[in-house]
Every structure is written in structure tokens, then in C-alpha cells.
LUMDREN-519036 format. One record per residue: x, y, z of N, C-alpha, C in turn; residue in one letter. Coordinates in pm, whole numbers, padded with zeros to 5 digits, always signed. Layout:
XYZXYZXYZA ...
END
This chain:
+01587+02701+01095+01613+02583+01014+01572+02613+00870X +01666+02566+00799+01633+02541+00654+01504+02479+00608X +01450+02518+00535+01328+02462+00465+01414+02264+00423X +01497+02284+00320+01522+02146+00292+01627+02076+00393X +01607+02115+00492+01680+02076+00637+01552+01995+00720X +01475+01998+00687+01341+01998+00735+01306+01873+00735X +01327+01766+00826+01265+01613+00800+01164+01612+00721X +01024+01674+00798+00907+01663+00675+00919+01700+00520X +00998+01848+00510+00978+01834+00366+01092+01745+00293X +01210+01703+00362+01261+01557+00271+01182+01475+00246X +01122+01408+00318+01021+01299+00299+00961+01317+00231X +00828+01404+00268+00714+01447+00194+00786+01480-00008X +00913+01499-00001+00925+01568-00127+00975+01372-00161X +01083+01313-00154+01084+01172-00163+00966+01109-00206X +00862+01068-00103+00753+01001-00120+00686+01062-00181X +00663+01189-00224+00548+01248-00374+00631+01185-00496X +00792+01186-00509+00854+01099-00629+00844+00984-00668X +00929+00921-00561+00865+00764-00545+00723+00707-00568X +00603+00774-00483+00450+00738-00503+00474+00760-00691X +00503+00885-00740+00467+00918-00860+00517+00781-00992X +00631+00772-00979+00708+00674-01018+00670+00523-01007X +00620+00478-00900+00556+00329-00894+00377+00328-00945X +00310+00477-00892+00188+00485-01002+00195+00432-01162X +00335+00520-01207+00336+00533-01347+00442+00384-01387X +00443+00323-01313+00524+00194-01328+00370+00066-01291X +00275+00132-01212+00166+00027-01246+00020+00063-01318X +00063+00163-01386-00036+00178-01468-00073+00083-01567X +00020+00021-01638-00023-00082-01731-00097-00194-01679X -00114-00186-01541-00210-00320-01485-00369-00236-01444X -00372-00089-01472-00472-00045-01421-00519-00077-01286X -00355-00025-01219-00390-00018-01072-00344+00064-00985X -00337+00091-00916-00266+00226-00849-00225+00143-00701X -00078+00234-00653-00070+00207-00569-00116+00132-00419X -00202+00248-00417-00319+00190-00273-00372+00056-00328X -00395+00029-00407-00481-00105-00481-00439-00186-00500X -00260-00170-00535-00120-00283-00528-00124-00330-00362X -00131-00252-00264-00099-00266-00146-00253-00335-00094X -00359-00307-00105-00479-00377-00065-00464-00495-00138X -00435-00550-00270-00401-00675-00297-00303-00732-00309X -00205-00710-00208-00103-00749-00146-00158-00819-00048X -00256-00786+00066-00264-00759+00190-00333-00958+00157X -00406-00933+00044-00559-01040-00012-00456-01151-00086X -00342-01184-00156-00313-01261-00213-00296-01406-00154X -00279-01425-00039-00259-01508+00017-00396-01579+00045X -00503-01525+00011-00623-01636-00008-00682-01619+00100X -00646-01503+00219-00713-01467+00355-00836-01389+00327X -00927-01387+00376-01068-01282+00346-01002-01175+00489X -01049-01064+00459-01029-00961+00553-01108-00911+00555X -01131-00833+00722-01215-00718+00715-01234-00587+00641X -01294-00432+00605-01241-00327+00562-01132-00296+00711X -01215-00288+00806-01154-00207+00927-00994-00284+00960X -00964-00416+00894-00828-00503+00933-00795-00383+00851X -00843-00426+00659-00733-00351+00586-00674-00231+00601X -00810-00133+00668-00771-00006+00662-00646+00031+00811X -00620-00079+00881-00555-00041+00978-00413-00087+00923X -00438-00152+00867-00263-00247+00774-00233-00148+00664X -00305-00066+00597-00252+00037+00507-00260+00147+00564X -00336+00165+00689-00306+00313+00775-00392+00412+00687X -00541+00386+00619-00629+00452+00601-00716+00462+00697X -00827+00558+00636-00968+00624+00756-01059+00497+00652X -01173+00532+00739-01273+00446+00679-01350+00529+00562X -01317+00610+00554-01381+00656+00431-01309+00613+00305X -01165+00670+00332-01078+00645+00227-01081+00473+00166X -01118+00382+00250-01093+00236+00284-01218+00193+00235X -01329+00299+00216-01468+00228+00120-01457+00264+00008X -01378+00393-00050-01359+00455-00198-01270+00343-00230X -01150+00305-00184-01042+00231-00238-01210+00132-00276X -01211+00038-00175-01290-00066-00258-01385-00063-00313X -01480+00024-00318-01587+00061-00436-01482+00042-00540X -01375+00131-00591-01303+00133-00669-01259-00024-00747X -01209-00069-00675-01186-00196-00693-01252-00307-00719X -01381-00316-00647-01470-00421-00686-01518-00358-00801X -01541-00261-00856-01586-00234-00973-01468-00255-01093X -01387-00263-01065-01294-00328-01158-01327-00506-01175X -01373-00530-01074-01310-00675-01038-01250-00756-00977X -01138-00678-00907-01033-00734-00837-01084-00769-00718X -01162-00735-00681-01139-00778-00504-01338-00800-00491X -01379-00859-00409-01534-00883-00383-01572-00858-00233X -01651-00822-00206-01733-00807-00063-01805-00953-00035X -01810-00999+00044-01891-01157+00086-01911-01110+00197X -02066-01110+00237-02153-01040+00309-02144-01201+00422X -02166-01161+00549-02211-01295+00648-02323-01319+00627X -02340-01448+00612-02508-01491+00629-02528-01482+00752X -02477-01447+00897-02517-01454+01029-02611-01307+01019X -02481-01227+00999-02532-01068+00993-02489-00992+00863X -02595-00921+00796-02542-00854+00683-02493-00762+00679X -02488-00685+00775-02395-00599+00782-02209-00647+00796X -02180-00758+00895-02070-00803+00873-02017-00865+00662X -01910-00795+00654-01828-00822+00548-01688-00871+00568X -01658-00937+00450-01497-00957+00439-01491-00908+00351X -01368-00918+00287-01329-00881+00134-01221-01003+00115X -01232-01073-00042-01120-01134-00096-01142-01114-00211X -00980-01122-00274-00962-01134-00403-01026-01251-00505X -01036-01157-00609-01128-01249-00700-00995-01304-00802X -01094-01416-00873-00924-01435-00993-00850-01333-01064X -00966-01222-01124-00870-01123-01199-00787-01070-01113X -00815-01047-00974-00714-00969-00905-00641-01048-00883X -00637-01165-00846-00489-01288-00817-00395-01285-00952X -00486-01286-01071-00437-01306-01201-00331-01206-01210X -00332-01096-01152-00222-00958-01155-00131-01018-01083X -00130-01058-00971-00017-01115-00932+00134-01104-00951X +00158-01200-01052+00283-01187-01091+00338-01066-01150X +00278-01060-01213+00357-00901-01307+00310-00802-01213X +00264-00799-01121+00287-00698-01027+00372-00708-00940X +00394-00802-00872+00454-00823-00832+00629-00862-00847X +00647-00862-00982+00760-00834-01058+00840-00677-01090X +00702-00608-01112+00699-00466-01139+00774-00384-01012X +00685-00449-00900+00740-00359-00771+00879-00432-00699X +00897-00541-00795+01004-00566-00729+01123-00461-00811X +01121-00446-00894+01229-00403-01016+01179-00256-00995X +01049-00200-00946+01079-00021-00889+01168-00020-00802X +01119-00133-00645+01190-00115-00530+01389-00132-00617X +01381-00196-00665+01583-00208-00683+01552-00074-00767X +01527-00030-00880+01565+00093-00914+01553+00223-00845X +01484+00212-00736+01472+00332-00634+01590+00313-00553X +01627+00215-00485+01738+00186-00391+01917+00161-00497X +01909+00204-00611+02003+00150-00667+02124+00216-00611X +02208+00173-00604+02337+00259-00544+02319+00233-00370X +02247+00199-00336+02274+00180-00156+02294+00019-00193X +02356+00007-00064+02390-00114+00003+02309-00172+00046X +02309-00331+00033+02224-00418+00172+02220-00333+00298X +02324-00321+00316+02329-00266+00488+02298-00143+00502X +02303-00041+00389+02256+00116+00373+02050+00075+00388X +02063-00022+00327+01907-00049+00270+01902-00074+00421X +01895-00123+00510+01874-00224+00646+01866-00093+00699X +01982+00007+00693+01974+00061+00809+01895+00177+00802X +01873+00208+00635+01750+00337+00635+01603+00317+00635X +01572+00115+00629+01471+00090+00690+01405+00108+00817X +01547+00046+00919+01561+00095+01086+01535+00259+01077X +01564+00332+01018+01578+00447+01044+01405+00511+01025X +01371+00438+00924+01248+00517+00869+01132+00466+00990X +01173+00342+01037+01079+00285+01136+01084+00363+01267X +01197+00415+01295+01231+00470+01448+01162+00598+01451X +01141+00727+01305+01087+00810+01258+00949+00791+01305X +00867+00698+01224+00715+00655+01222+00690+00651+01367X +00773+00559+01444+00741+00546+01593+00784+00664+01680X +00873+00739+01633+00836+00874+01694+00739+00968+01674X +00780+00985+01567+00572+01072+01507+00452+01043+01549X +00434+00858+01542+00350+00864+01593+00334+00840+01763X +00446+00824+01865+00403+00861+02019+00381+01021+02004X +00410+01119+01920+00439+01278+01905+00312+01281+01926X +00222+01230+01779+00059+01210+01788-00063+01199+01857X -00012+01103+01960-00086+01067+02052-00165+01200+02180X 
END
């Protein structure tokens, strides 16, 4: 098999573009990807666990305490410790991070159409199905 015949390296070469491209499309909010998607997860005014988030963005727990060190030191997002047990945490968004909101959420709407430009609704539908059937094979492969 061909090297660019190669499922992984299509992808892998795709998603290093794409990731690169929506970084440099949310830089002006001083946020990065992973940090768009963790306050995605928070906008809706839900407190979450780390261990929810890190299973909804498909991080380790390490990666899932750097993201939010990262973040609460910006501002965006806060730890609220249980008064039962202190070791139990949630995390929710604080105002500055809600305050991004919109123009982020504007931003990634207008990457997602300029990445997909030229496919179809139904091209779009069906290379979603497609990318999902992928993931769920890889990962029973995994197991």
C-alpha cells in the first residue's frame, strides 16, 4: 500500500491542517482549540466533573488537569470544590469565559463552512456517517 493510500496518514495529515487553521482562526480570543471544546462542553451553565470532561473530549487525566490549570488561570473556567468532600470538584464557566461565547462561536461556525466549502449537505451527512463508522471501528480494533 501506498503511503497516501493509507487511512491514517489521510487523516492524520487533514486533522494536523484543519487543527492548524481553527487554532489560528481562534487565536484572537486567546484560546485554543481544546479550550473552545472544554467551553463548549460548560456554556450551557452545567458544572462538570474533570473525569465527565475528559471523557467528552477523549483526553487522559493528565492532559484534562493541564487544559484546566491553563484555563482557570486565564479565567475562563473555575474549580468549586464540595463542601461535603474536598477533594470532590466541578468545573464551570466563569463570565469571561461565557463572555467569549458568541464570537466564538461565530468563528467556528464560519471555519466549519470554510473547511466543508464545496461539499454538499448530503456529502457533509455522509462523511460525518463515515468518519463515525471509522472511530467505531478503531476503537472495537483497540479494545
Amino acid at each position: 500500500m501506498q503511503l497516501h493510500d493509507c487511512i491514517n496518514f489521510q487523516l492524520t495529515k487533514i486533522q494536523k491542517t484543519v487543527f492548524t487553521y481553527f487554532k489560528d482562526s481562534l487565536a484572537k480570543f486567546d484560546v485554543t482549540p481544546s479550550q473552545y471544546a472544554l467551553m463548549s462542553l460548560l456554556w450551557n451553565g452545567e458544572e462538570l466533573s474533570p473525569s465527565h470532561i475528559a471523557q467528552e473530549l477523549d483526553l487522559d487525566a493528565s492532559s484534562i488537569t493541564g487544559l484546566l490549570n491553563r484555563m482557570e488561570s486565564k479565567e475562563l473556567i473555575q474549580r468549586v470544590y464540595s463542601d461535603e468532600d474536598r477533594r470532590g470538584v466541578t468545573i464551570k464557566i466563569t463570565d469571561k469565559g461565557m463572555a467569549l461565547k458568541k464570537g466564538i462561536t461565530a468563528t467556528i461556525e464560519e471555519c466549519n463552512k470554510k473547511v466543508l466549502r464545496g461539499i454538499s449537505a448530503e456529502d457533509d451527512a455522509a462523511l460525518r456517517r463515515s468518519l463515525s463508522v471509522l472511530h467505531q471501528n478503531a476503537a472495537e480494533l483497540c479494545k
